[in-house]
N, C-alpha and C positions, 0 to 999 in steps of 0.2 A: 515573292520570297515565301516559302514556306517552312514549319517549325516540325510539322509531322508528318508521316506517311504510314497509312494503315496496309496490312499485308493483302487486300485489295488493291491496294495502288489509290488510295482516295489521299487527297493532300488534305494537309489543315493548314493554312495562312499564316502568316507571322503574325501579323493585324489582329488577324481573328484569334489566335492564340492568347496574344496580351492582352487585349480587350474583354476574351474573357474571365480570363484569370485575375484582371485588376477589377472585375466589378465582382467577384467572388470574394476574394480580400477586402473590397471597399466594406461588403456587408458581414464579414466574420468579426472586421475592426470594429466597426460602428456599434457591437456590444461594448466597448471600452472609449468610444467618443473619439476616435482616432480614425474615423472612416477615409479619412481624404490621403493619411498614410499610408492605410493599406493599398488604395488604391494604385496611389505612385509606384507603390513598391511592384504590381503585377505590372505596371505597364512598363517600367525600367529590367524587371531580372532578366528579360531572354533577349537583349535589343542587341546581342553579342551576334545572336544566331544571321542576323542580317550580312554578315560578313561573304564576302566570296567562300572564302575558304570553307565556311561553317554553311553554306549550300551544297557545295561539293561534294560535303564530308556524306549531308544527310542523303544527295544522290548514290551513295554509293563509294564515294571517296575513303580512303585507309587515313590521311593524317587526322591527327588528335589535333580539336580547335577547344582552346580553353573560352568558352561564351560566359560565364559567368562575371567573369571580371569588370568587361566593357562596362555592368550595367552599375556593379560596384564603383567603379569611377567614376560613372556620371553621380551616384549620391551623395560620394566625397566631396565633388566639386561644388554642388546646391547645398551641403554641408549639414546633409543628411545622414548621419553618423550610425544611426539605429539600420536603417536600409541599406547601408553598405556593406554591414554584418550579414545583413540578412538576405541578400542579394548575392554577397561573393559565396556564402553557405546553401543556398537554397537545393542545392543538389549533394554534396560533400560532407556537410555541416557545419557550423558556425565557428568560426578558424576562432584563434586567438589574436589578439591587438597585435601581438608584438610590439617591438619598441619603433617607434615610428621616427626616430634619430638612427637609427642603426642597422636596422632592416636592409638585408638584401632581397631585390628582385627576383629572386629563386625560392625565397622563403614564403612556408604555405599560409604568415601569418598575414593579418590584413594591409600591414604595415610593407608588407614584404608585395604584393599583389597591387597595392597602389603605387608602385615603384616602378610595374613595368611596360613600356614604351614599346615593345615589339609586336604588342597584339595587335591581329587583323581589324583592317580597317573597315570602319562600319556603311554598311549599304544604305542606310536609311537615318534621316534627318531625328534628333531629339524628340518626343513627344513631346505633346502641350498639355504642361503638369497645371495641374490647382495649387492655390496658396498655400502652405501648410501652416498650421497654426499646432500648438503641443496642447496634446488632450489635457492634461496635467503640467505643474512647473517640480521638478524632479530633487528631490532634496540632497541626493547624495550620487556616486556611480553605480552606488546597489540598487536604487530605484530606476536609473537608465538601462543596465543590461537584465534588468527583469522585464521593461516594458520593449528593451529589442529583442527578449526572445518570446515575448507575445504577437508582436509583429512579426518575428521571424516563422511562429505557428500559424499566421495567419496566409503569411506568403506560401510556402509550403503547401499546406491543405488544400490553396485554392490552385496552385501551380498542377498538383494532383487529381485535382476530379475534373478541372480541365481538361487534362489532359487523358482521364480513361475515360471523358466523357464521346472525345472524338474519338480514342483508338476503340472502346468497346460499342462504338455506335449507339449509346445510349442504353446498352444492355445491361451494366450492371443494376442490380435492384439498394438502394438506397432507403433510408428512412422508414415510413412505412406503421413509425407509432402511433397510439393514440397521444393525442394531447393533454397537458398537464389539467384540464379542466372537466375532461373525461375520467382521469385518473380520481381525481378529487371527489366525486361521484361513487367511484367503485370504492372509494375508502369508504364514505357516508354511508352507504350500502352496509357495508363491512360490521362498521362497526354499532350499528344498531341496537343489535345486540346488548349492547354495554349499556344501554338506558336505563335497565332497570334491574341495577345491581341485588345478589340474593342475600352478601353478607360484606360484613365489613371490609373487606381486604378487598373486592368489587366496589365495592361504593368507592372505597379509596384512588384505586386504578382509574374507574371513571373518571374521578374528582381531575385526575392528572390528566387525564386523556384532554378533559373540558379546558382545562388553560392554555394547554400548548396549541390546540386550535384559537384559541381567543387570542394569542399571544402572539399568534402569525400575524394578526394584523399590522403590526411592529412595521417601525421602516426595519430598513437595512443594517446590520449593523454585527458586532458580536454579541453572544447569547450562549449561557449555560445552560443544562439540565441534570440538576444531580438529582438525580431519582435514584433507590434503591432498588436492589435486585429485586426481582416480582412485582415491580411497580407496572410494567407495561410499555419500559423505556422505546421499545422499538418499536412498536407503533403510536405512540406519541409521540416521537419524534417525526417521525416521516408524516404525520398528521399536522404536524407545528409546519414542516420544509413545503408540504403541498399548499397548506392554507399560507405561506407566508408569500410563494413563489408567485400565486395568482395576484396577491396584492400588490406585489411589487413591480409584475412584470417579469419574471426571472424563467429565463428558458428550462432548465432542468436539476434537478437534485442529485445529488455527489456525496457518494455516502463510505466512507474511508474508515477503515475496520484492519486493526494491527496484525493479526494474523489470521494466516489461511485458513488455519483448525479450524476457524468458526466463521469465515466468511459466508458458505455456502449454508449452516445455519441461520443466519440473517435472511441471506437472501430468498429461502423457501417462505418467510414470514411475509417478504414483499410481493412476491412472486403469488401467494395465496390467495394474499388483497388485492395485486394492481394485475394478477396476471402475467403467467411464462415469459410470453411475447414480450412486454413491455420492459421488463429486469436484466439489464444487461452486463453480465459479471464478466470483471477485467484481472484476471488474475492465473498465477500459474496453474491451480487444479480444474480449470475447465475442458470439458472434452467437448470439441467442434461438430463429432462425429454422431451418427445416429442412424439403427436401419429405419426407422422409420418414415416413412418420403415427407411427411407436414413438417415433422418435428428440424427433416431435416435442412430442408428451408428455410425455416425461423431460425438455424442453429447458424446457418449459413450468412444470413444478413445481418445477424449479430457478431458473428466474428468479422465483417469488414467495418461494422462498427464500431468494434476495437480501436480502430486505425486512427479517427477522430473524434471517439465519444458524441456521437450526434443524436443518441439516445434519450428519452427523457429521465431514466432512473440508472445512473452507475453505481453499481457497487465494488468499489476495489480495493488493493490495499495499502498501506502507508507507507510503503517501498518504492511503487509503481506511479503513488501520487507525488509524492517529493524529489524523486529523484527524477522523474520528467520533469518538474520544474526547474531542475538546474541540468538539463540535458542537455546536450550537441549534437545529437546526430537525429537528421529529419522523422526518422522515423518514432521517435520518442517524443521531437517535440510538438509533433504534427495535432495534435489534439489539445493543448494548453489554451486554443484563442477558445474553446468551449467550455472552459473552466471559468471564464468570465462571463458576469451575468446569473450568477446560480445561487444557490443555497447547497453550501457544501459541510456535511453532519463528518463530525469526527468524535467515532465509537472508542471508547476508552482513550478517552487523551491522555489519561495519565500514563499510559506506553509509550509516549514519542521519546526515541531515547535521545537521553542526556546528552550526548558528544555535538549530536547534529542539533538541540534543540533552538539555538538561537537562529541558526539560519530558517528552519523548520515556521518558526514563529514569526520570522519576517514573512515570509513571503505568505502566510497567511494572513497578515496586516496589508500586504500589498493589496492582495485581491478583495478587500476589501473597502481599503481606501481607494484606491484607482482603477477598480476593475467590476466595481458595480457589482460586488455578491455579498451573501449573509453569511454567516459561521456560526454553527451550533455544537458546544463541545460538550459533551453527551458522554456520563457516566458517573458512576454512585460513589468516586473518590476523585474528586474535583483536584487536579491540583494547583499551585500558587502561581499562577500565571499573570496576575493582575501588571504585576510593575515591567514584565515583558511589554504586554500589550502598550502599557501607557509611557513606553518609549519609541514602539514601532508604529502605533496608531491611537496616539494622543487625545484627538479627538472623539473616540470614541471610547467607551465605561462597558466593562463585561456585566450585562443585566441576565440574572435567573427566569427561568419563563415561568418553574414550576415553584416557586416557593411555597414552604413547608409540606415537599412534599414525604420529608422523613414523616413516618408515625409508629406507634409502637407497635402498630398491625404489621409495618414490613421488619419488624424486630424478630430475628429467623434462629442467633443463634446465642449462645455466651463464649466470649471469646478469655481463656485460660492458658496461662504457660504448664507444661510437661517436664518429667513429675512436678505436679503442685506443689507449692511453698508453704502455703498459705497467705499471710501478706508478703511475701519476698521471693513473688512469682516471679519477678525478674531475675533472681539469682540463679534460678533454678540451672542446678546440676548439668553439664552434658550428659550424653546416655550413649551407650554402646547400639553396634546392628542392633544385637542380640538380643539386649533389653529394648529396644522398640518393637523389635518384631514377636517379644513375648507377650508387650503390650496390645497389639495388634490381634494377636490372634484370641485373645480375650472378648476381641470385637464376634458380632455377628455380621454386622455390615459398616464398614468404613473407606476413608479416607485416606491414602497417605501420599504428598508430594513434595519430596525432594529434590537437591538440588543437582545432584551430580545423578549422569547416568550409571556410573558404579555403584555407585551406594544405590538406587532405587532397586537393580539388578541383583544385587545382593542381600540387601529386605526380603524381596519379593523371594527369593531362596529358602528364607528363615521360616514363609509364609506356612501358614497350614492347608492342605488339600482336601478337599473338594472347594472350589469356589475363591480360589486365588484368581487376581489379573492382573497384569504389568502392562503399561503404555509408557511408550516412549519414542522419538523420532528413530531407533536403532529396528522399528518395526516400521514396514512399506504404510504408507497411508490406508491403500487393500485391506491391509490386515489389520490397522488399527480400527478403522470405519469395521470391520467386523467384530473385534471385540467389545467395541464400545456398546454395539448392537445387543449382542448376550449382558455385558453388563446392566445395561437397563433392564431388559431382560429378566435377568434376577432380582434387581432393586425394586420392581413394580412387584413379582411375583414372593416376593418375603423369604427369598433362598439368603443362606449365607455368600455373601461377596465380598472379598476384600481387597483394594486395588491397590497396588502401589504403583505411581507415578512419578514422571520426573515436571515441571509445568505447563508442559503444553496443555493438560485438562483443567489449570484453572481458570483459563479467562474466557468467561463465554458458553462452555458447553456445559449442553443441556439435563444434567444428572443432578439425583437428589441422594446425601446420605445422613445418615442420624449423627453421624462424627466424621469428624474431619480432623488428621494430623499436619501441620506443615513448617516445615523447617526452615530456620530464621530467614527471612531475607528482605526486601524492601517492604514498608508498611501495603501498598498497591497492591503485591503479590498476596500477602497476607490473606486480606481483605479480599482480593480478585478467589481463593481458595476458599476464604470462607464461605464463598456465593453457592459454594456448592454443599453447604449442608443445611438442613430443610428447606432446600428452595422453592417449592412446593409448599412451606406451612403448614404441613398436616401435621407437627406437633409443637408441645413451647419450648419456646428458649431453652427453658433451664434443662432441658436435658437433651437438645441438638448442641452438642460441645464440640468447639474447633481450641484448637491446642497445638502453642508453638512450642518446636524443642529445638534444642543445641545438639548435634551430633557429634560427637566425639571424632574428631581427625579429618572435621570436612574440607575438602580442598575446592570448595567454589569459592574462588578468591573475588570474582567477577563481582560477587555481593557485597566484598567485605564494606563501603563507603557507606549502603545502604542498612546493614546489620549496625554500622557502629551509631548512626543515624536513629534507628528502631532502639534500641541499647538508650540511647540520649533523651529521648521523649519520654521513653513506658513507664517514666516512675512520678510523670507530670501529670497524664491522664490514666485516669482509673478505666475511662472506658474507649480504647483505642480506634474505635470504629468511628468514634463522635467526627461531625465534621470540624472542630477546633483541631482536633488531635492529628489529622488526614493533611490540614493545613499547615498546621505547626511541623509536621513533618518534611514536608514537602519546602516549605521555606528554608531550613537546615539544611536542605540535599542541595537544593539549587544553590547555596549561600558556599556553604564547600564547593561545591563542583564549577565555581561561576568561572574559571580560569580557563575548565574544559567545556564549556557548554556552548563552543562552534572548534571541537576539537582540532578540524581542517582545517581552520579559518578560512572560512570560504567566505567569508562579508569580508574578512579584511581584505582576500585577494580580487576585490573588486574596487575597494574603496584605495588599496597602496599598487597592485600590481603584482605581480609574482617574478621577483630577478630582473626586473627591468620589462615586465610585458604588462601590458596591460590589458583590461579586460579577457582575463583568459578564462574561455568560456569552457576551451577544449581540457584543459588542467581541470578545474572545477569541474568538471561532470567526471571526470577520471576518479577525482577523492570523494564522490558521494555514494554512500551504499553505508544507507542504513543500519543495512544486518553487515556485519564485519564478521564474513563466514569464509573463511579457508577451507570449510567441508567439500569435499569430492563422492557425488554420487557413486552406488553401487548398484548394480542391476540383479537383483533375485528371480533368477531361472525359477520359474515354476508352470504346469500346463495350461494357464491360460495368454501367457506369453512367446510357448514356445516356439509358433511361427517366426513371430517379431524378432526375436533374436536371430535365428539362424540367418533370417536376412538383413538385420544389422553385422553380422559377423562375417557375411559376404560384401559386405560393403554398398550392399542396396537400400535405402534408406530415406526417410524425408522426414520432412518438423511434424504432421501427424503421426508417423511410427514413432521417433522420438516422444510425441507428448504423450501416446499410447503407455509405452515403456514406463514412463517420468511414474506411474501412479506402482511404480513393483521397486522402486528404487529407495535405498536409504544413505546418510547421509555419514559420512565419516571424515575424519580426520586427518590432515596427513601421517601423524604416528600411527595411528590405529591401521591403516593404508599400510603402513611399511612395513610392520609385523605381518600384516596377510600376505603381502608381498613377496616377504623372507623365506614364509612358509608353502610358498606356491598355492596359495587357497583364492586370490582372484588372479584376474587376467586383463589388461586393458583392451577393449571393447574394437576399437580403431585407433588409430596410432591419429587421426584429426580430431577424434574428440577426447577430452575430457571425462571420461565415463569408463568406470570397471565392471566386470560381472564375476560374482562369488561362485567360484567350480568347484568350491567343495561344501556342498550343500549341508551337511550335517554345521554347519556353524549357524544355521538359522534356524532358529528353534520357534515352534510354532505358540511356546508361553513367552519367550521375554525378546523375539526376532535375531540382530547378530549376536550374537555372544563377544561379551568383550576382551573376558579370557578366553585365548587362542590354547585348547590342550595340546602339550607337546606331541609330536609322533605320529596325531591324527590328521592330520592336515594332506592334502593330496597336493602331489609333486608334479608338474607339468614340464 
């Protein structure tokens, strides 16, 4: 019996097939103490293929043989309920329970598949399983259908390099990093440097650098880092994840960063220390592509290393991390059994949003309590998470690695409400554009981020020229990454520059201004804005002034909970930055919102069912998406794309011309979509995808990108 046939005509054995896919799972599980599971599971998923039928089919044969089932029912029967899942999915993806009272035989649920009697009979006798014994005793069905779709990543993974092991004859290039102990060297290396600090704010840094290495020694466990901005967070951090990973044993570090703006920022900082090769970024702005022939091989084994994370340093984003953990479809969950076993850093935790945060916060309890990894939640506004943890993983106490590492050395700005009150800054007046933007241009070099794209577009209007800039997603990424560029630019160079923003530049990127404006919104935001004025320290406090205002008629409703929140506290703390005041905040938001804080209920539809189904894996991964974006890309015609269009417009196309494309694209909404629409100014791209391109190019202006007022009459009619 055979399972494969390479386009040689060379066969792969059925034998040979499950044996070796069940000892590829035996060793993916055995990071999570589950080895003898995984194993059962490679040597039961493909025992369908033994069938006449399913020999036929693979000579050459036209009927469709459903193999996956047979193997699914033998797990039922031994009352292996995880590997049945995982088994009946391993090719499709992970069905739903359905009601296992009511379930018909035609239905794709699991309930509905163990019902049916008519499958090909099987060629080949049971294997001869091991005892199973449970890694863990499972407290609820939220901790069973997370540990079946770590088994199910495990089956999967190893189902797959199995099998391109025989069809590519052993040709694909695989692995191929340094090891984490090598890596750990090239930091030592690195940071040498920092011995022998010249001034206080170095001695400081050091100081933080020296714990979070002493502090790796740490078993396993969860672990904060509130350092403040120009503390040296990221490389003490990943100095804490390498020295903690060799103590513990822990295969690779997992490094989860909220947004894209500033992933590939991080990542040049690791990439400096550990080296190109070794940093492997898992996110939408990567490009695979490269003339150069070295690069382009490294680029290359790195994007199949996508597939299962088998890298030792990931860096990706908190979309990609969470929502593959409540995934169904193989391809997404294929890399989850390599999340066990790690040290996994999450940059600005205080951005997991609200809606998802309780499921979010389970399943990083999971992987830590049953999955053998550490958690380091890394960032200078800590938020109130303690009574999360100590209901999801009791056992364990959120311990700081860097205590006292506030000092007044990292004290960068004074933070003021606009116009000043004097003591009844909190009352302070709303303000029109007009009068901000008078205030503004008063500036030599500033700040200003707000919240809606209208309003920043219409500031930035009021702005004064030479040395205005506007960023916003309504400009292609291309063109942001170029402004950004001349803004720095100026800022180093002592030109006037004044930028109006809508948030995407405060969390994370790398710019310094003497003032910073920003308009109300959650204290995190606040504070995440503040970071960007003297971030650098090259002057004091009292005259790097960040300054919240109230804008008259603003329609960011999406803040309002957080604004009224901010409003509730500001008249408690005098110094809103303090970590009392960050907390106090934060305990308020989550105390409101505690009704919406698993908005989906995705724990409860594991724990009751959804309608009568249970375990619905396939539901659940359908309601998770972190970013709630209704946006529809737009594609901006311009000459370094205009090949790539013409042949997407012929309908010649692939996922690299696409990602090529994705970096000239902006992101709109369906009204804004329909007004261009009305006025003939885009056009949809291909009637199969999702994607428009802007044909009347005068709407993308080269200072603030689309325009959001469409002028009447100008618009080009197709």
């Amino acid at each position: 019996m055979i399972a494969h046939i390479r386009e040689d005509g060379t066969e792969q054995s059925l034998n040979a097939h499950l044996q070796g896919t069940a000892e590829l799972a035996r060793a993916f599980a055995a990071a999570f103490g589950a080895e003898d599971w995984g194993y059962t599971a490679g040597l039961l998923h493909d025992i369908g293929k033994s069938s006449v039928e399913f020999q036929q089919r693979i000579r050459g044969g036209t009927q469709r043989v459903d193999h996956s089932t047979a193997g699914a029912q033998a797990a039922y029967v031994m009352k292996l309920m995880p590997l049945a899942y995982a088994i009946a999915g391993h090719h499709g993806g992970l069905p739903d329970g359905g009601n296992f009272l009511l379930a018909k035989e035609e239905d794709s649920s699991l309930a509905g598949r163990l019902k049916r009697e008519n499958l090909p009979e099987l060629g080949m006798p049971l294997p001869q399983l091991p005892k199973l014994q449970n890694p863990f005793q499972p407290r609820n069905k939220a901790e069973v259908s997370f540990l079946t779709r770590m088994l199910y990543s495990c089956l999967v993974d190893a189902d797959f390099l199995d099998t391109e092991r025989f069809m590519q004859a052993g040709q694909v290039e695989r692995g191929g990093y340094e090891d984490l102990q090598q890596l750990y060297e090239k930091l030592c290396r690195h940071i040498e440097k920092w011995g022998k600090p010249r001034n206080e704010l170095n001695r400081k840094r050091s100081e933080i650098l020296s714990q979070a290495l002493s502090q790796g020694e740490k078993p396993r466990g969860i672990y904060t880092m509130r350092v403040p901005t120009g503390g040296g967070k990221t490389t003490a951090s990943l100095a804490f994840a390498l020295k903690h990973a060799l103590e513990q044993g822990l295969d690779r570090i997992i490094y989860v960063i909220p947004y894209t703006s500033i992933i590939e920022q991080n990542a040049k900082v690791f990439a400096d220390i550990l080296g190109e090769e070794n940093v492997l970024q898992h996110h939408s702005n990567v490009d695979w592509e490269s003339e150069d022939e070295e690069s382009c091989l490294r680029l290359a084994r790195q994007r199949i290393s996508t597939e299962n994370w088998d890298a030792p340093l990931i860096v990706t984003t908190a979309v990609q991390f969470f929502e593959s953990l409540y995934a169904a479809k193989p391809s997404r969950c294929r890399k989850l059994h390599n999340i066990a076993n790690s040290v996994i850093i999450f940059d600005e935790a205080q951005t997991l949003p609200p809606d998802y945060l309780r499921p979010c916060l389970f399943a990083m309890a999971e992987l830590v309590r049953h999955y053998r990894s550490s958690i380091l939640l890394c960032t200078a506004t800590q938020p109130a998470l303690e009574g999360f943890f100590r209901e999801f993983a009791p056992e364990y106490n959120l311990e700081e690695i860097c205590p006292g590492a506030d000092g007044e050395c990292f004290r960068r700005y004074s933070l003021h409400r606009w116009p000043e009150q004097g003591e009844t800054d909190a009352a302070s007046p709303a303000c029109t554009e007009e009068e901000l933007a008078e205030a503004l241009n008063a500036e030599e070099q500033m700040l200003c981020i707000l919240n809606t794209k209208a309003a920043a577009q219409k500031v930035f209007s009021l702005c004064e020229q030479p040395g205005r800039y506007h960023l916003s997603t309504l400009m292609t990424a291309e063109h942001r990454s170029r402004v950004l560029k001349e803004i720095r630019q100026r800022l180093n160079e002592g030109k006037t520059c004044r930028v109006v923003s809508t948030s995407l530049l405060e969390a994370g990127v790398d710019v310094d201004f003497p003032r910073v404006y920003r308009e109300e919104a959650g204290l995190d935001s606040i504070l995440q804005a503040a970071g960007r004025c003297n971030r650098e320290g090259k002057r004091s406090p009292k005259e790097s002034l960040v300054y919240i205002l109230r804008l008259e008629g603003s329609k960011a409703r999406q803040f309002g909970q957080q604004i009224s929140m901010l409003r509730e506290i500001e008249p408690h703390f005098p110094d809103l930055s303090s970590e009392e005041a960050v907390h106090a905040y934060f305990e308020a938001l989550f105390s409101l919102k505690s009704d919406q804080l698993d908005k989906k209920e995705v724990l409860k539809a594991f724990e009751k069912g959804i309608e009568g189904c249970c375990f619905p894996f396939r539901q659940v991964a359908e309601k998770i998406h972190l970013v709630e974006n209704s946006a529809i890309p737009l594609l901006i015609p311009c000459k370094e794309n205009e090949e790539d269009l013409q042949l997407l417009l012929q309908g010649i196309y692939d996922k690299p011309l696409l990602r090529r494309l994705g970096k000239h694209t902006v992101s709109v909404y369906p009204q804004h979509l329909s007004s261009l629409l009305k006025r003939g100014a885009v056009q949809r791209a291909r009637d199969e995808l999702e994607l428009y391109v802007l044909m009347d190019e005068k709407l993308y202006q080269e200072d603030i990108g689309l325009a959001l007022e469409i002028p009447h009459g100008e618009a080009m009619f197709v």
